[in-house]
N, CA, C and O atoms as a Maestro MAE file, in Angstrom:
{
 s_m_m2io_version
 :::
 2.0.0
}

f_m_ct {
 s_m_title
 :::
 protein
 m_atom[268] {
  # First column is atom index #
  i_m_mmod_type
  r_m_x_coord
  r_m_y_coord
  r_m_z_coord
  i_m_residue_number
  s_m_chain_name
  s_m_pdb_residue_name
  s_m_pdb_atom_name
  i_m_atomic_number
  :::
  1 25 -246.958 -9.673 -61.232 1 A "UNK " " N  " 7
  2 3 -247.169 -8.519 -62.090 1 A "UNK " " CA " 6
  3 2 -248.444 -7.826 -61.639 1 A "UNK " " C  " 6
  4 15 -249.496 -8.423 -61.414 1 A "UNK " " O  " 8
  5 25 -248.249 -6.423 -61.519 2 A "UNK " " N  " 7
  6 3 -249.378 -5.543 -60.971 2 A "UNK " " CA " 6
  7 2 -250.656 -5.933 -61.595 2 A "UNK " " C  " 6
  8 15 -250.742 -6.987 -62.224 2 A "UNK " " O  " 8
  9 25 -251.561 -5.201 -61.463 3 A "UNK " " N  " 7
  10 3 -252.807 -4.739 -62.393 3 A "UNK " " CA " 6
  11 2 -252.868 -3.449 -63.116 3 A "UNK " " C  " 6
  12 15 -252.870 -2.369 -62.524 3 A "UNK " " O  " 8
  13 25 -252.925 -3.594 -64.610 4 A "UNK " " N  " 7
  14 3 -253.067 -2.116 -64.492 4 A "UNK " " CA " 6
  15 2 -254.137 -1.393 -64.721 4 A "UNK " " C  " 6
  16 15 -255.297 -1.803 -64.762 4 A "UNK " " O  " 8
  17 25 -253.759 -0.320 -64.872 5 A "UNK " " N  " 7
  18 3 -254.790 0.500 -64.242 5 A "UNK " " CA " 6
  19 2 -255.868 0.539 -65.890 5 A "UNK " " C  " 6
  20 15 -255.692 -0.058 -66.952 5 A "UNK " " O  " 8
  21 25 -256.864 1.425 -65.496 6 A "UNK " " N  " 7
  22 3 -258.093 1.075 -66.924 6 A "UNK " " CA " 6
  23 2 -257.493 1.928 -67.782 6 A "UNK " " C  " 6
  24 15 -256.857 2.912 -67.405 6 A "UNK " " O  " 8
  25 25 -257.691 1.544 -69.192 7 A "UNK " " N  " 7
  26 3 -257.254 2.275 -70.698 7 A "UNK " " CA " 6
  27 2 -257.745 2.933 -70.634 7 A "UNK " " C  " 6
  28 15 -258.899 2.839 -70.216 7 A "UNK " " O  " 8
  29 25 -257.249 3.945 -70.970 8 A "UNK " " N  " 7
  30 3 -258.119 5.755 -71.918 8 A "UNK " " CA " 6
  31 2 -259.255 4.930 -73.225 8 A "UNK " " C  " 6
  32 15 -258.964 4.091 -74.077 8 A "UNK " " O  " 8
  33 25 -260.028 5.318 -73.042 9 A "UNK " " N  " 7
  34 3 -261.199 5.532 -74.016 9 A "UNK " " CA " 6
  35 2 -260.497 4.810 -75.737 9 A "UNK " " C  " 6
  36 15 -259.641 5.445 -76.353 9 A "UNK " " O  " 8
  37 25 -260.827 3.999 -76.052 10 A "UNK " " N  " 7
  38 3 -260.650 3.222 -77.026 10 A "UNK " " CA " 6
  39 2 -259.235 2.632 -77.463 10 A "UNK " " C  " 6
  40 15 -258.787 1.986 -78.410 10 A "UNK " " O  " 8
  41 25 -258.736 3.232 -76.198 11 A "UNK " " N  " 7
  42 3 -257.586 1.974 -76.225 11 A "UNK " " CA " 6
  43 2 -257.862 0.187 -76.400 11 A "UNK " " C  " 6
  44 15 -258.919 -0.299 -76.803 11 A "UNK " " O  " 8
  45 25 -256.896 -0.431 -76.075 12 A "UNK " " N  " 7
  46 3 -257.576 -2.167 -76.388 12 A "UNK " " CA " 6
  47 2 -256.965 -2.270 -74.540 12 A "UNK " " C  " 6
  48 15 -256.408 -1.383 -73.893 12 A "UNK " " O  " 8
  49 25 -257.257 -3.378 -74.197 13 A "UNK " " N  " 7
  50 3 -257.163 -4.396 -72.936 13 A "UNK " " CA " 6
  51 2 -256.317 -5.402 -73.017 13 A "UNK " " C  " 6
  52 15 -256.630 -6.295 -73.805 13 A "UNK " " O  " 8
  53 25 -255.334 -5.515 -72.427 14 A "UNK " " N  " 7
  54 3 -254.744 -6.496 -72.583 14 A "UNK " " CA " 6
  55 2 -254.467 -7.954 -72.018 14 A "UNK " " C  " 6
  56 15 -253.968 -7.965 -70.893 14 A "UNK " " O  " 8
  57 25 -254.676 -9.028 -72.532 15 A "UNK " " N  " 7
  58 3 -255.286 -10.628 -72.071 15 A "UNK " " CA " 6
  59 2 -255.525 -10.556 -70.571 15 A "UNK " " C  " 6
  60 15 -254.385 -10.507 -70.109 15 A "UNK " " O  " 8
  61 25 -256.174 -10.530 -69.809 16 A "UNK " " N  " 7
  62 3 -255.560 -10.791 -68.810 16 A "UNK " " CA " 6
  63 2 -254.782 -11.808 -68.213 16 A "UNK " " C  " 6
  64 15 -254.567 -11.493 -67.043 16 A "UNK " " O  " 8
  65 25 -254.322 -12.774 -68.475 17 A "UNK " " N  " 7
  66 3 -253.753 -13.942 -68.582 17 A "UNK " " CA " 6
  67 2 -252.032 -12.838 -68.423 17 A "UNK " " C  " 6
  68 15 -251.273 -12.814 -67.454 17 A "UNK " " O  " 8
  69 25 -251.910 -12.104 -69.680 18 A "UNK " " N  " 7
  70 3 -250.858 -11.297 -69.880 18 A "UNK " " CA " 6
  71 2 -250.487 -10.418 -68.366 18 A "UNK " " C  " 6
  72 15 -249.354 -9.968 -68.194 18 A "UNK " " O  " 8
  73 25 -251.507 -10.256 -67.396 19 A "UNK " " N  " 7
  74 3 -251.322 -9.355 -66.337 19 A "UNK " " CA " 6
  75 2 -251.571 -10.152 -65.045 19 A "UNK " " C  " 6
  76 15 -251.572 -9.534 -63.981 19 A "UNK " " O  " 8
  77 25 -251.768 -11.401 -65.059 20 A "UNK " " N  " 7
  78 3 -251.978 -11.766 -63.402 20 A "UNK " " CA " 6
  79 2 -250.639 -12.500 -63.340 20 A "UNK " " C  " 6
  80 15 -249.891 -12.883 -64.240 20 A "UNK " " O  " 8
  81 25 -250.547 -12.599 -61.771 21 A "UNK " " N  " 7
  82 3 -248.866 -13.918 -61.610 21 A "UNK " " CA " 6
  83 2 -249.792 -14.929 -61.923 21 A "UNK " " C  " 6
  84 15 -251.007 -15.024 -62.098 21 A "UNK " " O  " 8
  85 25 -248.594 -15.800 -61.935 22 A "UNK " " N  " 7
  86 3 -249.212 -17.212 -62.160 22 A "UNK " " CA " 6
  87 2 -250.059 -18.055 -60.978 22 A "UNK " " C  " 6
  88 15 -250.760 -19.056 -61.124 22 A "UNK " " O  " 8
  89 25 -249.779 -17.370 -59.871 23 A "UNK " " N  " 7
  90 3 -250.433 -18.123 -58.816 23 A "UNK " " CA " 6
  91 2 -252.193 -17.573 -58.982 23 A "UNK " " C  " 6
  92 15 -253.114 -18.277 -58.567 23 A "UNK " " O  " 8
  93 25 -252.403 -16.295 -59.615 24 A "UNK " " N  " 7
  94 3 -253.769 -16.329 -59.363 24 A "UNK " " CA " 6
  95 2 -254.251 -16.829 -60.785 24 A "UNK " " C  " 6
  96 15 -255.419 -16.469 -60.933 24 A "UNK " " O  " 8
  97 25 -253.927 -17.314 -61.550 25 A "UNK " " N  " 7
  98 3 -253.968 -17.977 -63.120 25 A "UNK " " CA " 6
  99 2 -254.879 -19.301 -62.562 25 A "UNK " " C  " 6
  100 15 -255.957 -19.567 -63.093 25 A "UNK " " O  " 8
  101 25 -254.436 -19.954 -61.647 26 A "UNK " " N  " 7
  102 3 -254.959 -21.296 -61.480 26 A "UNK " " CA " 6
  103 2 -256.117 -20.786 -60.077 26 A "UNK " " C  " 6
  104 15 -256.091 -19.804 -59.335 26 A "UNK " " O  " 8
  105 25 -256.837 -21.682 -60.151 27 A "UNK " " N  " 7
  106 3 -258.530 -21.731 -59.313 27 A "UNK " " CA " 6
  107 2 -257.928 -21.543 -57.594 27 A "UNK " " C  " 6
  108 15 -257.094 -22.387 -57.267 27 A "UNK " " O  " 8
  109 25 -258.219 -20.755 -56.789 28 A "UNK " " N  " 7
  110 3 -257.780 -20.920 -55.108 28 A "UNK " " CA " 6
  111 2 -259.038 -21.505 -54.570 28 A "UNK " " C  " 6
  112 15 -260.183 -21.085 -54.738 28 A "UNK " " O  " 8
  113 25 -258.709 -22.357 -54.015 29 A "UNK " " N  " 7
  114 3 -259.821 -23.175 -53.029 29 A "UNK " " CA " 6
  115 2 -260.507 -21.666 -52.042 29 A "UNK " " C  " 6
  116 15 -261.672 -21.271 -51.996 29 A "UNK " " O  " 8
  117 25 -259.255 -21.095 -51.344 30 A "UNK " " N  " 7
  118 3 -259.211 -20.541 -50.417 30 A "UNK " " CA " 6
  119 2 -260.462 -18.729 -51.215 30 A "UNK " " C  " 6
  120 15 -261.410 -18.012 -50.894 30 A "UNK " " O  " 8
  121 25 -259.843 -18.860 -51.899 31 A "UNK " " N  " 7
  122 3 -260.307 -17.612 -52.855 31 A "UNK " " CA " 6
  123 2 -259.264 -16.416 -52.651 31 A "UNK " " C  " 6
  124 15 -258.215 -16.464 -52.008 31 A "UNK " " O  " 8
  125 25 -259.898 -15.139 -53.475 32 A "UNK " " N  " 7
  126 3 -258.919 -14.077 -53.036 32 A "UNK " " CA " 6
  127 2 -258.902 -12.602 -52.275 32 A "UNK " " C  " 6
  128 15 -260.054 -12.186 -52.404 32 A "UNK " " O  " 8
  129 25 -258.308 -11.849 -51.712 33 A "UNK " " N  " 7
  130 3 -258.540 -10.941 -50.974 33 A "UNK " " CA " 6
  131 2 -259.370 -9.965 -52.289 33 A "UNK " " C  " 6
  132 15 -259.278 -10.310 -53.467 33 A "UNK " " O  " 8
  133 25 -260.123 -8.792 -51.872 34 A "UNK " " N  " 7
  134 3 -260.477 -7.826 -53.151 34 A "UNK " " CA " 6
  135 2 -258.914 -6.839 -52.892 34 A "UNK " " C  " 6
  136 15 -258.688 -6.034 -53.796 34 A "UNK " " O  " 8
  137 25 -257.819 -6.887 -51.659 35 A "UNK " " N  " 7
  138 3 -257.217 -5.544 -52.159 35 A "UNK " " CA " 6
  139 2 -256.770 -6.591 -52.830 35 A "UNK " " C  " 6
  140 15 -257.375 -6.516 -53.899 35 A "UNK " " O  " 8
  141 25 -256.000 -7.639 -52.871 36 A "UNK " " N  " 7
  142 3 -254.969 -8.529 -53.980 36 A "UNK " " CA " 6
  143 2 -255.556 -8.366 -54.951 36 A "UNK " " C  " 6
  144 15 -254.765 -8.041 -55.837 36 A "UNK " " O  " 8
  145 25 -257.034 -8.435 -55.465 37 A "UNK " " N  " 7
  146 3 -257.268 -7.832 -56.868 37 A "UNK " " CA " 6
  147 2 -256.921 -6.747 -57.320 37 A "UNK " " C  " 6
  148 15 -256.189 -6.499 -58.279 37 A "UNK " " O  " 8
  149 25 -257.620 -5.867 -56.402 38 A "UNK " " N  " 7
  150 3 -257.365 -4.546 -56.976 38 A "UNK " " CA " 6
  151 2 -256.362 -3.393 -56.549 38 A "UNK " " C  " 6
  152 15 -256.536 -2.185 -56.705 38 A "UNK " " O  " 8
  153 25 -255.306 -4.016 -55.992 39 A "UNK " " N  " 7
  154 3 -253.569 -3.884 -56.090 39 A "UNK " " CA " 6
  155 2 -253.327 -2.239 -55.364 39 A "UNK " " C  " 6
  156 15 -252.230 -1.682 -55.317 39 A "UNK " " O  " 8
  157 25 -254.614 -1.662 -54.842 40 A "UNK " " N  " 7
  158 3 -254.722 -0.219 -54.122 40 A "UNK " " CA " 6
  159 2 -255.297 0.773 -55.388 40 A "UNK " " C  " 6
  160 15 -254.963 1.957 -55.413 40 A "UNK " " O  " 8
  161 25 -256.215 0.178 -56.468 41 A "UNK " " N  " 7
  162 3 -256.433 1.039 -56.945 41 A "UNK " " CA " 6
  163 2 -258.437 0.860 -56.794 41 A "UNK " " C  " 6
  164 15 -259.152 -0.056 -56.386 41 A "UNK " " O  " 8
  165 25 -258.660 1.920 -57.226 42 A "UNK " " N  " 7
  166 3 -260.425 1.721 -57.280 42 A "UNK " " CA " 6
  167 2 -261.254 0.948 -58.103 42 A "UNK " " C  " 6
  168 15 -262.472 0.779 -58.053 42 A "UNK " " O  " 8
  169 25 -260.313 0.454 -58.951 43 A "UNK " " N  " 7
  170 3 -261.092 -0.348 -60.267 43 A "UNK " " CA " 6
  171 2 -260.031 -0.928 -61.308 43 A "UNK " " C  " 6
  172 15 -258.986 -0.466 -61.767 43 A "UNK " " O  " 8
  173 25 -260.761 -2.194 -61.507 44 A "UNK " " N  " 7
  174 3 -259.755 -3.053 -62.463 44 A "UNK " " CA " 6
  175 2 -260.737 -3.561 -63.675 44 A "UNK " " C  " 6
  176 15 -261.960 -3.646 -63.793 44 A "UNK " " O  " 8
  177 25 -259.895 -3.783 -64.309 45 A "UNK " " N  " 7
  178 3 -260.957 -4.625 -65.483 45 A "UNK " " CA " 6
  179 2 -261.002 -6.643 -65.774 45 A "UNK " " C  " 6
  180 15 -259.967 -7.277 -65.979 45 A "UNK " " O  " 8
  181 25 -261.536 -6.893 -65.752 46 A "UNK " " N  " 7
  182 3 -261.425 -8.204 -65.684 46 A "UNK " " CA " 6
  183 2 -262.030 -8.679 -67.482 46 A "UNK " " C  " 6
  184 15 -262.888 -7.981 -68.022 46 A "UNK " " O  " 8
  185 25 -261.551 -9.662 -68.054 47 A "UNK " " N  " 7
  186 3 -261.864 -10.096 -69.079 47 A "UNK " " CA " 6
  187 2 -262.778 -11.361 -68.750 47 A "UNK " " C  " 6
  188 15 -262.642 -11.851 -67.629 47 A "UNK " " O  " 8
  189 25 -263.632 -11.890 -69.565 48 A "UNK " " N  " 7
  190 3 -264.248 -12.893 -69.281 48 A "UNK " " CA " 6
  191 2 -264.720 -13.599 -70.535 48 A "UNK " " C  " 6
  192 15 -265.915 -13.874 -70.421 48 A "UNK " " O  " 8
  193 25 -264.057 -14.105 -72.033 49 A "UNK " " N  " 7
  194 3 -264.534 -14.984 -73.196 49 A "UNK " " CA " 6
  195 2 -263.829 -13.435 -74.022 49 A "UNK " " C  " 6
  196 15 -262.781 -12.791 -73.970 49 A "UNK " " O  " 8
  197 25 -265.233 -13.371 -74.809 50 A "UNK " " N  " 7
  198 3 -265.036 -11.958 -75.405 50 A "UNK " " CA " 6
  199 2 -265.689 -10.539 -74.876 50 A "UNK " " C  " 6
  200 15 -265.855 -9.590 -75.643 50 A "UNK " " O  " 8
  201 25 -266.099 -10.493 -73.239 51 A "UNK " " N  " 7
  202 3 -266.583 -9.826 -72.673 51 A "UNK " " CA " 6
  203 2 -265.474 -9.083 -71.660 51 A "UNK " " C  " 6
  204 15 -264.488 -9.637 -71.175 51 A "UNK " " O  " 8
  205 25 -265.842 -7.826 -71.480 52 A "UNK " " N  " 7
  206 3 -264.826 -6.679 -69.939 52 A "UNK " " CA " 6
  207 2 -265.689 -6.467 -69.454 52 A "UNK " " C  " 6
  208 15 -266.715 -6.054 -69.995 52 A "UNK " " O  " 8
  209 25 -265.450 -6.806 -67.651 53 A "UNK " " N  " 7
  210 3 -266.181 -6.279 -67.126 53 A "UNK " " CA " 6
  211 2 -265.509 -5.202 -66.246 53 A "UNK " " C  " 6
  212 15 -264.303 -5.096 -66.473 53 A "UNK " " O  " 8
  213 25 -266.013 -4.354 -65.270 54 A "UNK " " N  " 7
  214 3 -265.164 -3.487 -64.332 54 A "UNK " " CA " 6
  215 2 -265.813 -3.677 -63.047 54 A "UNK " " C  " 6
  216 15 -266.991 -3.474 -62.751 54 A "UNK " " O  " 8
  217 25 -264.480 -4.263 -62.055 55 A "UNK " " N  " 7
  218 3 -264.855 -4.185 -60.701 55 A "UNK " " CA " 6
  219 2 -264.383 -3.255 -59.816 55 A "UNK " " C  " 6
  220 15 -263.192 -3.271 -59.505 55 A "UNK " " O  " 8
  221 25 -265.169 -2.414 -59.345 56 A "UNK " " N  " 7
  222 3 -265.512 -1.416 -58.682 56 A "UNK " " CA " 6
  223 2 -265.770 -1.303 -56.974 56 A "UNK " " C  " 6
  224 15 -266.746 -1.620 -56.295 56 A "UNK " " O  " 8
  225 25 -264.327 -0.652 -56.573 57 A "UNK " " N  " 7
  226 3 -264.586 -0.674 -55.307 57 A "UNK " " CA " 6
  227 2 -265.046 0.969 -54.813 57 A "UNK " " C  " 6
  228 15 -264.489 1.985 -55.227 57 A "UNK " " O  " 8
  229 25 -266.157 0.931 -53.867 58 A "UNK " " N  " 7
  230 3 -266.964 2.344 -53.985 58 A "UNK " " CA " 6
  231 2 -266.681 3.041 -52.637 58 A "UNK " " C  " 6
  232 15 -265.918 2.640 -51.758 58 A "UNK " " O  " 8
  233 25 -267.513 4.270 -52.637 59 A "UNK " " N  " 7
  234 3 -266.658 4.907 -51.244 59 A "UNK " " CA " 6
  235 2 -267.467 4.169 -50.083 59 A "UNK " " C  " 6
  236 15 -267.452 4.238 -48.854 59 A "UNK " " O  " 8
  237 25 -267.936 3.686 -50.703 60 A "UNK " " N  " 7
  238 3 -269.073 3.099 -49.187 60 A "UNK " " CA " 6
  239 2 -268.537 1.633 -48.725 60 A "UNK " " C  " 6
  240 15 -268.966 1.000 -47.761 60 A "UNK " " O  " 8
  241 25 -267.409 1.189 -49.705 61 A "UNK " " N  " 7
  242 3 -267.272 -0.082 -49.270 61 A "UNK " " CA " 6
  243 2 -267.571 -0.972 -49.790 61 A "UNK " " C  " 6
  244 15 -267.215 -1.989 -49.195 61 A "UNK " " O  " 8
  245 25 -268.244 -1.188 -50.943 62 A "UNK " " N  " 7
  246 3 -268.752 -1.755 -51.300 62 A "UNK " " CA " 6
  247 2 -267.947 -2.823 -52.902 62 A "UNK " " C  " 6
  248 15 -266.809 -2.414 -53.131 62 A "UNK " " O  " 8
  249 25 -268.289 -3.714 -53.649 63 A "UNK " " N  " 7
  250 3 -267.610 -3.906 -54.446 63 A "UNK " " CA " 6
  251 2 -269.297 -4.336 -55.695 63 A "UNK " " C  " 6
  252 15 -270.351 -4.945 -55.508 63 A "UNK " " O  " 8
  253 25 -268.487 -3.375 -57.243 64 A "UNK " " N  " 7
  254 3 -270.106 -3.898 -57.936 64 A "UNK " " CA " 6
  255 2 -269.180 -4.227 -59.117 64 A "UNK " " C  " 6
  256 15 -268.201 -3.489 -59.236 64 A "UNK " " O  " 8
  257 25 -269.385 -5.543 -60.303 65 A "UNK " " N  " 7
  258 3 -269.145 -5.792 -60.814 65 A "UNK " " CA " 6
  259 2 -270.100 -5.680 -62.193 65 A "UNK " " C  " 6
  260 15 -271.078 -6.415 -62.327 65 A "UNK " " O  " 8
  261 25 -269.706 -4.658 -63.231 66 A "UNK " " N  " 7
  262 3 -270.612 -4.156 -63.992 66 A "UNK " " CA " 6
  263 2 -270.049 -4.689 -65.706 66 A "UNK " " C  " 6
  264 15 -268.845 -4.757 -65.953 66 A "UNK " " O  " 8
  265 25 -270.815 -4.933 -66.466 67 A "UNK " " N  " 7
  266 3 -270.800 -5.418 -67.971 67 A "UNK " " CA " 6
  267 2 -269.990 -3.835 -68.908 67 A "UNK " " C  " 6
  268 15 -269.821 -3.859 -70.128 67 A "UNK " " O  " 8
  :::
 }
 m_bond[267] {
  # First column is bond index #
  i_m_from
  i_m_to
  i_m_order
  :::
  1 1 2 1
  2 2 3 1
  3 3 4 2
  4 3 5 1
  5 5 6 1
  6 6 7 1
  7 7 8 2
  8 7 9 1
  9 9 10 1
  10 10 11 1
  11 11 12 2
  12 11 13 1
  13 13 14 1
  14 14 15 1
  15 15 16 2
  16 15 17 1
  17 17 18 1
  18 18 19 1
  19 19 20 2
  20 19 21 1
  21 21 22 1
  22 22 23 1
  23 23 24 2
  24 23 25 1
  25 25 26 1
  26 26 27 1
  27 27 28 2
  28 27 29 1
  29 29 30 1
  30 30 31 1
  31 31 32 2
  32 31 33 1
  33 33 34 1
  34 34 35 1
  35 35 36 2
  36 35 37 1
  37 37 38 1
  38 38 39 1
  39 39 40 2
  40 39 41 1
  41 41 42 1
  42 42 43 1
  43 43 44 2
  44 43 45 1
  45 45 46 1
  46 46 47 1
  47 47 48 2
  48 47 49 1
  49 49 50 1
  50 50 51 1
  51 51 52 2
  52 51 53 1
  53 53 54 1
  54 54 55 1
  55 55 56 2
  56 55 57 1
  57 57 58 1
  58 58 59 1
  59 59 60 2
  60 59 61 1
  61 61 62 1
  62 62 63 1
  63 63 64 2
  64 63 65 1
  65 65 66 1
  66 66 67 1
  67 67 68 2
  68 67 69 1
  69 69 70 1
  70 70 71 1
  71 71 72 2
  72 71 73 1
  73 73 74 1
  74 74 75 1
  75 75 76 2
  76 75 77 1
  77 77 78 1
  78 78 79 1
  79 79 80 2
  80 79 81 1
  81 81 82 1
  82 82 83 1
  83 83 84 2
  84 83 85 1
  85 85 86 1
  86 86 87 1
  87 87 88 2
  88 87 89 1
  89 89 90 1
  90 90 91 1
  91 91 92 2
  92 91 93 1
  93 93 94 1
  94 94 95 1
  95 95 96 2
  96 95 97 1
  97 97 98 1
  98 98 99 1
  99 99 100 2
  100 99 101 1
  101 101 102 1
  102 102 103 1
  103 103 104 2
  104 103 105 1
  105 105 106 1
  106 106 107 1
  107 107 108 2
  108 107 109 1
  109 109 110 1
  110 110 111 1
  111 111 112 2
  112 111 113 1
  113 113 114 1
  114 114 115 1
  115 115 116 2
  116 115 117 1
  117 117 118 1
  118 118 119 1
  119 119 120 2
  120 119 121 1
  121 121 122 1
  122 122 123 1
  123 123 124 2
  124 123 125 1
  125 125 126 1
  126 126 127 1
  127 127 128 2
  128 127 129 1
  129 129 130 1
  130 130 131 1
  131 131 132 2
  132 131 133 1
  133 133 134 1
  134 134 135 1
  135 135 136 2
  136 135 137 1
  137 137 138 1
  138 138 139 1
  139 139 140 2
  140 139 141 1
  141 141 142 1
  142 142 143 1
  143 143 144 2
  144 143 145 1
  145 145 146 1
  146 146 147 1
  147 147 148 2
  148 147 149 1
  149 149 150 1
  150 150 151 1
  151 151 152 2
  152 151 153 1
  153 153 154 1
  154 154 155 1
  155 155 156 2
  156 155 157 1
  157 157 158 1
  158 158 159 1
  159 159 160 2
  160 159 161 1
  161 161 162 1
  162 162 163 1
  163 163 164 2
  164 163 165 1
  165 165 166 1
  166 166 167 1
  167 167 168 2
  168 167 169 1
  169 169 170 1
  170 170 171 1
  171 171 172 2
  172 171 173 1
  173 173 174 1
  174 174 175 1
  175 175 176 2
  176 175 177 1
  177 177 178 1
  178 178 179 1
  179 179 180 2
  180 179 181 1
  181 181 182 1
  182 182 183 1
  183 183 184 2
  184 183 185 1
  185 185 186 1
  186 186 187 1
  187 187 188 2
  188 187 189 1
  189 189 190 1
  190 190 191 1
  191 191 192 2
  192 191 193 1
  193 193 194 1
  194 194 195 1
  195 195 196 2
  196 195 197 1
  197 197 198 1
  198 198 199 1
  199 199 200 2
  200 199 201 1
  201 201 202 1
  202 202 203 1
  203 203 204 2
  204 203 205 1
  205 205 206 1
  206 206 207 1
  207 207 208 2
  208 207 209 1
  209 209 210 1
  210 210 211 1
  211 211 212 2
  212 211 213 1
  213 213 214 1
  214 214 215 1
  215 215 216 2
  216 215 217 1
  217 217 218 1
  218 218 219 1
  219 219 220 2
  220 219 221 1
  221 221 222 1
  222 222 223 1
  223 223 224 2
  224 223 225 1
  225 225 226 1
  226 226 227 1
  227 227 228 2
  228 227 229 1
  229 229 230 1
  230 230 231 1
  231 231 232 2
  232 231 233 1
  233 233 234 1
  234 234 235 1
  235 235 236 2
  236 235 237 1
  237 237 238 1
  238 238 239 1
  239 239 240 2
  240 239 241 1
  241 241 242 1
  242 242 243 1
  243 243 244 2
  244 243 245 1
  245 245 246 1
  246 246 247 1
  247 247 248 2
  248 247 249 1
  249 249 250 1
  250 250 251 1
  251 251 252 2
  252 251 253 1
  253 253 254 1
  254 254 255 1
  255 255 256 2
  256 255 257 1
  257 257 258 1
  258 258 259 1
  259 259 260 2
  260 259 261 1
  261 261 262 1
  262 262 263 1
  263 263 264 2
  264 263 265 1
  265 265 266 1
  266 266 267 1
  267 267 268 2
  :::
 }
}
């Protein structure tokens, strides 16, 4: 199942649990590519307890992971 893309402005987020396959659900030794995260788009949201964060891929190349 894709990623999708970020909510309009006070929409809610949904689990992420609800949006990854199951293979990236469990820990990779190996780890993961950033496009396999971010599925060809510029930014995803990641959940973390009761916290979102947004990871951000920039024109320079770069990747910043912000609160």
């Amino acid at each position: 199942m894709p990623f999708q893309s970020l909510p309009a402005s006070g929409s809610q987020v949904a689990p992420l649990t609800d949006r990854l396959p199951a293979a990236m659900a469990a820990p990779a030794a190996e780890g993961l590519s950033s496009q396999h995260l971010l599925n060809g788009r510029r930014e995803v949201l990641i959940r973390h307890g009761d916290s979102v964060y947004r990871l951000r891929h920039t024109s320079n190349d770069k990747l910043i992971l912000t609160k």
